[in-house]
C-alpha positions in Angstrom: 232.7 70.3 210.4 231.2 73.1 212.0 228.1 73.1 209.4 227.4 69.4 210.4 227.8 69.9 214.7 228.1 73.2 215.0 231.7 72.7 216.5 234.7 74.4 215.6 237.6 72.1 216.0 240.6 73.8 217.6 243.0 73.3 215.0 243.5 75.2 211.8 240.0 74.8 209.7 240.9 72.6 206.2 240.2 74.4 203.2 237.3 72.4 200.8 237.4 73.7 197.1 234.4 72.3 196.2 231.9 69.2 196.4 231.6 66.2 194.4 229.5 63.0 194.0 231.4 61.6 190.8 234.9 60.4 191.9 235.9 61.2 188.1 234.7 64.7 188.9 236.9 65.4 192.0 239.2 68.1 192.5 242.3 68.6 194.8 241.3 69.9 198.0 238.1 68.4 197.0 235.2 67.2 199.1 233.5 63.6 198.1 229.9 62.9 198.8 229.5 59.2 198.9 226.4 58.5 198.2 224.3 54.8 198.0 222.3 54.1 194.9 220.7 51.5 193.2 223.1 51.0 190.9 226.3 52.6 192.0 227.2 53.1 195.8 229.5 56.2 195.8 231.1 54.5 198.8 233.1 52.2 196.7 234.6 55.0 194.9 236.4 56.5 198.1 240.0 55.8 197.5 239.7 56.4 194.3 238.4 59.9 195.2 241.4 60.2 197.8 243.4 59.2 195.0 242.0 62.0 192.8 242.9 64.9 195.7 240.0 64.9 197.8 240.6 66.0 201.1 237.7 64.4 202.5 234.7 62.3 202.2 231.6 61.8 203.6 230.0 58.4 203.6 227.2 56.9 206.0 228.7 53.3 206.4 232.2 51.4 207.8 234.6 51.0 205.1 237.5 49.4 205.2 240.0 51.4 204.0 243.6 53.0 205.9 242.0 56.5 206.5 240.9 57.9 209.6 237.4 58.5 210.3 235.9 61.3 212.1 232.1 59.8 213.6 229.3 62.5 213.8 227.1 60.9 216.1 225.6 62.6 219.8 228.6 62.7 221.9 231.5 61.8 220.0 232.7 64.8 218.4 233.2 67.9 220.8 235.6 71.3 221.0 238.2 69.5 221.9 238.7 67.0 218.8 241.2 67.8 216.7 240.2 66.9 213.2 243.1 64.5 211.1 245.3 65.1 208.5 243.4 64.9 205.3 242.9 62.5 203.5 239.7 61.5 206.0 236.4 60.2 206.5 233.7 61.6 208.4 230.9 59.6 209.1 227.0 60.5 209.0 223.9 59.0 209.1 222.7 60.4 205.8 225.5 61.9 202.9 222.8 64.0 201.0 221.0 65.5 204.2 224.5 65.6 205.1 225.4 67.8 201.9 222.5 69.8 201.8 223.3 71.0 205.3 226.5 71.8 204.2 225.5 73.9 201.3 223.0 75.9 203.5 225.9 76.8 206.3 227.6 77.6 203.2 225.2 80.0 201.5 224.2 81.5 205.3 228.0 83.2 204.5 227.9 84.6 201.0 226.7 88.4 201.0 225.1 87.6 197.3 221.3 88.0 195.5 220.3 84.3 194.5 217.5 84.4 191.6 215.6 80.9 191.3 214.1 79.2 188.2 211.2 77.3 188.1 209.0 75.9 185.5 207.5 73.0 183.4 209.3 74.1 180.3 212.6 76.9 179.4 214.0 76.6 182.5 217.6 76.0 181.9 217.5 78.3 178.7 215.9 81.1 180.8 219.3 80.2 183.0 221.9 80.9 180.7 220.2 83.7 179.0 219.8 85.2 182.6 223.0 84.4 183.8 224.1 86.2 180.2 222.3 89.3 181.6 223.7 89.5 184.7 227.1 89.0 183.6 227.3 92.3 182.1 227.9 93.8 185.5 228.2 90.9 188.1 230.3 88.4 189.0 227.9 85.5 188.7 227.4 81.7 188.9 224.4 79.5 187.3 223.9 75.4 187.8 225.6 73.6 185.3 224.1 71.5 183.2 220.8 70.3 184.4 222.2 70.1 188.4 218.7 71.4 189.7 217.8 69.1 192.1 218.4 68.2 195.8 221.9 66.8 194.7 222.8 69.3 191.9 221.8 72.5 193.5 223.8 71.8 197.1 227.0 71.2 195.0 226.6 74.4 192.7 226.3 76.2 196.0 229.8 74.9 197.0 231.0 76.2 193.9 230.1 79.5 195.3 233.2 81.8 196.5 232.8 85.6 198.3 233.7 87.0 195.0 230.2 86.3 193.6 228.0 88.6 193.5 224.8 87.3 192.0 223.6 82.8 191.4 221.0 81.9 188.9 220.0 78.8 189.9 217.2 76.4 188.0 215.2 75.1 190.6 213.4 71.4 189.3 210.1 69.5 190.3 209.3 66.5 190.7 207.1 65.9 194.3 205.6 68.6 196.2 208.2 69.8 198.9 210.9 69.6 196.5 211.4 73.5 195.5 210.8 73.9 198.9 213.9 72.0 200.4 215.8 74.2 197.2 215.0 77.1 198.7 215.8 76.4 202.3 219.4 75.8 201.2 219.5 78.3 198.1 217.6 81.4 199.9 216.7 83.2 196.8 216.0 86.9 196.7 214.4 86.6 192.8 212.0 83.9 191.5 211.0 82.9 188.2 208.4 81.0 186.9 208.1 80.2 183.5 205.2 78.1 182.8 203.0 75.2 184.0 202.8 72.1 181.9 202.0 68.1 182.4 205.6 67.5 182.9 206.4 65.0 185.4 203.0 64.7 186.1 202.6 61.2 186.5 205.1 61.2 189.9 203.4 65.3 190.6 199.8 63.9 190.0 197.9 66.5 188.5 198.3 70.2 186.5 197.1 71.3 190.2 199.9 69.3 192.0 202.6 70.9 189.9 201.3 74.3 190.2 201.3 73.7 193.6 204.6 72.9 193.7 206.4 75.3 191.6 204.4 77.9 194.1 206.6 76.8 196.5 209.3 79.0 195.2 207.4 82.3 195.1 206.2 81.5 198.8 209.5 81.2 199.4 211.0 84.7 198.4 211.6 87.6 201.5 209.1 90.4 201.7 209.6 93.5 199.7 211.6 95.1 199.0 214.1 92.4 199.3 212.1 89.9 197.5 210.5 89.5 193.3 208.6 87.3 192.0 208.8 87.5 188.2 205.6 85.7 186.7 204.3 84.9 183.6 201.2 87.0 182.9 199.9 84.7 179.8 199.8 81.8 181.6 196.6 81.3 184.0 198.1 79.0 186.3 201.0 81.2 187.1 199.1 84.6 187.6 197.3 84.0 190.2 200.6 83.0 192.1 201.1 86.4 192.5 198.6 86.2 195.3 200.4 84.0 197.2 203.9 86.0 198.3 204.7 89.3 199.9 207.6 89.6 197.3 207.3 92.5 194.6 205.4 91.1 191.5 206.9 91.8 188.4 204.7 90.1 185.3 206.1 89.7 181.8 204.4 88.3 179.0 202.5 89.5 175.4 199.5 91.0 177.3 199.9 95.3 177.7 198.7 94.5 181.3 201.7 93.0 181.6 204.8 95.2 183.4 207.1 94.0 180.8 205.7 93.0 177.2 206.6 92.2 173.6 205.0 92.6 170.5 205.9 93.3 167.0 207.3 89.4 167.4 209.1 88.2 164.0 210.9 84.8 163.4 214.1 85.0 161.5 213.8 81.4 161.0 217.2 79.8 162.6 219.4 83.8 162.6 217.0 84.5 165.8 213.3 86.5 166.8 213.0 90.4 166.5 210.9 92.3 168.5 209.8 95.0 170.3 209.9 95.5 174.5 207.8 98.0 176.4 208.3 98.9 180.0 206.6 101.8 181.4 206.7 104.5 178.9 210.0 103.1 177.1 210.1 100.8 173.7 212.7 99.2 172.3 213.2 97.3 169.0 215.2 94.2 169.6 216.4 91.2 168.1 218.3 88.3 169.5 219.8 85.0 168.7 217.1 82.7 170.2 215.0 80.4 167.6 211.6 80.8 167.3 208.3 83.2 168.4 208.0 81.2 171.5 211.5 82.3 172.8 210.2 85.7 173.3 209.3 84.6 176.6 212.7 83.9 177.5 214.2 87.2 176.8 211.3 88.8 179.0 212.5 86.8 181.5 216.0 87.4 180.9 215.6 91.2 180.8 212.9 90.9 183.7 215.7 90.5 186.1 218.0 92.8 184.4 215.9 95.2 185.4 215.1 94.7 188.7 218.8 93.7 189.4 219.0 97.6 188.7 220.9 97.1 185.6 220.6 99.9 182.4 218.8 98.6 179.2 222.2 98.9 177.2 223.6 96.2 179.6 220.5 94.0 179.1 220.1 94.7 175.4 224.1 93.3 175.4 223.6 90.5 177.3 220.5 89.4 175.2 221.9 89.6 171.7 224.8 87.4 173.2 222.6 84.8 174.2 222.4 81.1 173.2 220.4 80.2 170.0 218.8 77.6 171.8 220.7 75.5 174.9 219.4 72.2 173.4 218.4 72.5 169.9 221.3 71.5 167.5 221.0 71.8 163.9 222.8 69.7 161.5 222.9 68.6 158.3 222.2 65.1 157.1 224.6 63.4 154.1 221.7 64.4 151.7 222.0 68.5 152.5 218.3 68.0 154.5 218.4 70.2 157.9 218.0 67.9 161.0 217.0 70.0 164.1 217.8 67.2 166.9 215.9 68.7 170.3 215.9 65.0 171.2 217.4 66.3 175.4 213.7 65.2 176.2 209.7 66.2 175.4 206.3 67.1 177.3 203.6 68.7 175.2 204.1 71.8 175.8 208.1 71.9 174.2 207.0 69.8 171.6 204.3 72.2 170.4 207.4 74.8 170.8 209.3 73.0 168.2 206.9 72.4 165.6 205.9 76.0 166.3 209.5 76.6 165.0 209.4 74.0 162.2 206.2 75.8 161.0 208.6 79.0 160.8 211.2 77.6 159.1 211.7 76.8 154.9 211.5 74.0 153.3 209.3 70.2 153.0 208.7 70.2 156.9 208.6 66.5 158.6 208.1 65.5 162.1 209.8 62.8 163.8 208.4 62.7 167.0 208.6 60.0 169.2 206.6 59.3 172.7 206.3 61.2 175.9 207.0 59.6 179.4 205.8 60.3 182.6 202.2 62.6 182.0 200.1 60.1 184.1 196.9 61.5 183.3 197.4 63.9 180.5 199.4 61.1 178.3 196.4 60.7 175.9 195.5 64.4 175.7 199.2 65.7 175.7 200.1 63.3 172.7 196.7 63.5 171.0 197.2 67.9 170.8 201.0 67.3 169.6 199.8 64.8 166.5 197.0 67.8 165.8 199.3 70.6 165.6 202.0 68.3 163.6 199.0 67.7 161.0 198.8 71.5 160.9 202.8 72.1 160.1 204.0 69.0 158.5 204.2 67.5 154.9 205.2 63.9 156.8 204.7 62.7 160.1 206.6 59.5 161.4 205.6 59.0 164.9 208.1 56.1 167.1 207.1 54.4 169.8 204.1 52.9 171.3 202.3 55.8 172.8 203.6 58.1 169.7 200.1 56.2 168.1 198.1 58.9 170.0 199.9 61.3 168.0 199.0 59.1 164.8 195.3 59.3 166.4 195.4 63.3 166.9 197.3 63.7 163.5 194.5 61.6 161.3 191.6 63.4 163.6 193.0 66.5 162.5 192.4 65.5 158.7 195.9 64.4 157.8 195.9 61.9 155.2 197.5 58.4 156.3 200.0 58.2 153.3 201.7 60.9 154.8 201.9 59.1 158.2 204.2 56.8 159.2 204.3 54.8 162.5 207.6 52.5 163.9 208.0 50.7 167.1 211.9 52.1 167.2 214.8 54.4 166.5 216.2 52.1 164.2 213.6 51.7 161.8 212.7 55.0 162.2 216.4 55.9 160.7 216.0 53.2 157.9 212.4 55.0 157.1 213.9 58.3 157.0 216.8 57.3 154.7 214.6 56.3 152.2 212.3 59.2 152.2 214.8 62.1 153.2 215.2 64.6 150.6 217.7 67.3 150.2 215.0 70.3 150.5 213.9 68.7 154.0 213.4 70.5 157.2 213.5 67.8 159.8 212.3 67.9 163.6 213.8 65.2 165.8 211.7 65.0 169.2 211.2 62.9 172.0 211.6 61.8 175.4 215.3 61.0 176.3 214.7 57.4 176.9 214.0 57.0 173.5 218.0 58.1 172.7 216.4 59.6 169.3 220.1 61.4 168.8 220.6 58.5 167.5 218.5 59.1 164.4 220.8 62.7 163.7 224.1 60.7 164.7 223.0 57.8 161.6 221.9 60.6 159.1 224.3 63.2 159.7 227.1 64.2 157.1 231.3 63.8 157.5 231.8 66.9 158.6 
């Protein structure tokens, strides 16, 4: 109550556990965000979220339902209310500006370092394998799941309790301002950017737009020494970031001029990368459970922070080798014996490069299944003409789904591979009929595309009882 009006009612303050906008996801003591959609209007969900143990709910319209309902307009709420007996309403004019205010009272009370994530691609993997790092001496919280946005980050501050002692949240873009309302409510002390790609460009606009934006989180940051910005050195849009805070710069990458940087980079194929770290005058030989070359990155990052979080290089070294393979690659393995690697979450040029990268690392007759990418606005021909290239360069068979996947077709023939070995469906169901008749048991199979596609589908048709 007091975050919303900055009035502290008289009686006893009710204890919130945490925040919700799911009524399947509520908790006792719970507080429910009801918020209107196109589809689903939280507000009908209420009693059932009173039902579920929530103590109270915010919603932004009359309901007619047998709780009480607390109105936050000029004027009507004042010292002297006394708040209800939960269950009860409290009524706004808008339950997400509502919520994010909310989360920022909430973080203005938590003694804690926040480090923010940003980036076109390896975001949430940089996440966990951060969060993995930390762990090793802090009591720490990360987003779940892919809660990076002006909804998901608010709530995953409410999970946030005085015991904490560091958050790695993932910070996403999608419309310049966006990272910037993230860090208002998040106040991040550390931020990370990983890379700068043509995802989401068509609602960002350009390459430009979305560098723009992600810069919003390095502006962001406190003055040193309180504040780091941890940049990626290899990437020319990112650099030059470093120009734009009063944070400490900390760059990683391949590059020697880098602060932190890797060489001696060797795929073990799906067991993990080895490699070697330098920093300052130190070296370390390392390897890690995280699948393929390009994944170094994400252990710079991870070990970035360790360091200047102040912890040793035993701790980070720990926290790396216990890292996730891969957050959203799943390897499985089809009726037939063939190894399906499903990274079908989503796609954007620059991931899908990643994973063929990888399939180029791995043994076996390699094939591509590789299906279109939405929302690049202008880079839609270019981004899906450079994936067909580099699949001509790594694949024995390419079978390309969907109607835009033909500009991979396009870059795959212009790259000299010969049309028998290309294949081109309007769907994921023909594209599991093709692949039943040509799978072999030797096969290495790459499942990719953009998650409107549902190209799981393809490993859920193909792959074996377990």
């Amino acid at each position: 109550m007091e975050a919303l009006s900055g009035v502290r009612p008289p009686n006893a303050p009710l204890m919130i556990s945490e925040a919700a906008v799911d009524s399947r996801q509520v908790i006792p003591a719970g507080l429910f965000v009801a918020l209107p959609g196109e589809r689903v209007d939280g507000h009908d969900y209420v009693e059932e979220a009173f039902r579920k143990g929530a103590s109270v709910a915010l919603v932004q319209k009359d309901l007619s339902i047998p709780y009480p309902t607390i109105t936050l307009t000029p004027g009507q709420f004042s010292a002297q209310n006394t708040m209800p007996r939960a269950p009860f309403c409290i009524r706004v004019e808008n339950t997400l500006t509502a919520l994010q205010k909310i989360a920022q009272f909430w973080r203005s009370k938590l003694d804690l370092r926040v480090i923010g994530i940003t980036g076109s691609v390896g975001k949430s993997t940089t996440k966990e394998l951060v969060a993995g790092v930390l762990s090793q001496r802090y009591r720490t919280l990360k987003n779940i799941g892919n809660l990076n946005n002006e909804i998901g980050l608010p709530l995953t501050i409410l999970r946030l309790g005085p015991g904490h002692q560091r958050a790695v949240l993932e910070m996403g873009f999608y419309v310049p301002g966006e990272i910037a309302l993230l860090c208002e409510i998040a106040r991040p002390h550390v931020g990370i950017v990983t890379n700068i790609g043509a995802v989401h460009a068509e609602r960002a606009g350009s390459i430009e737009a979305i560098a723009r934006g992600k810069s919003e989180l390095v502006q962001a940051l406190p003055p040193a020494p309180a504040g780091t910005a941890i940049l990626n050195y290899d990437d020319d849009l990112v650099r030059p970031m470093a120009n734009l805070t009063h944070a400490n710069i900390f760059f990683y990458g391949l590059d020697p001029k880098a602060d932190l940087w890797a060489d001696q980079i060797e795929s073990l194929g799906l067991e993990g990368i080895r490699f070697r770290l330098h920093y300052r005058k130190e070296s370390i030989q390392l390897r890690a459970p995280l699948i393929g070359q390009h994944s170094v990155h994400t252990a710079l990052r991870a070990a970035a922070v360790g360091l200047v979080e102040g912890l040793k290089w035993q701790e980070i070294v720990t926290g790396l080798q216990k890292g996730h393979t891969q957050l959203r690659l799943v390897t499985v393995r089809a009726q037939n014996g063939a190894l399906l690697l499903d990274d079908t979450y989503n796609a954007s040029p620059e991931s899908t490069l990643a994973a063929l990268n990888l399939l180029g690392e791995l043994e076996g007759r390699k094939i591509a299944v590789l299906g279109d990418m939405l929302e690049l606005g202008q880079y839609e021909e270019k981004g899906h003409h450079m994936v067909g290239v580099r699949a001509a360069e790594v694949c024995a068979e390419l079978i390309a789904v969907g109607e835009r996947s033909q500009m991979i077709v396009d870059g795959a023939k212009s790259a000299g591979m010969r049309p028998s070995r290309i294949s081109w469906v309007s769907d994921v169901p023909e594209a599991i009929e093709l692949l039943k008749k040509k799978l072999k048991a030797n096969d290495v199979v790459l499942l990719k595309g953009s998650h409107g596609l549902h190209m799981e589908r393809i490993t859920a048709a193909l792959e074996a009882d377990s």
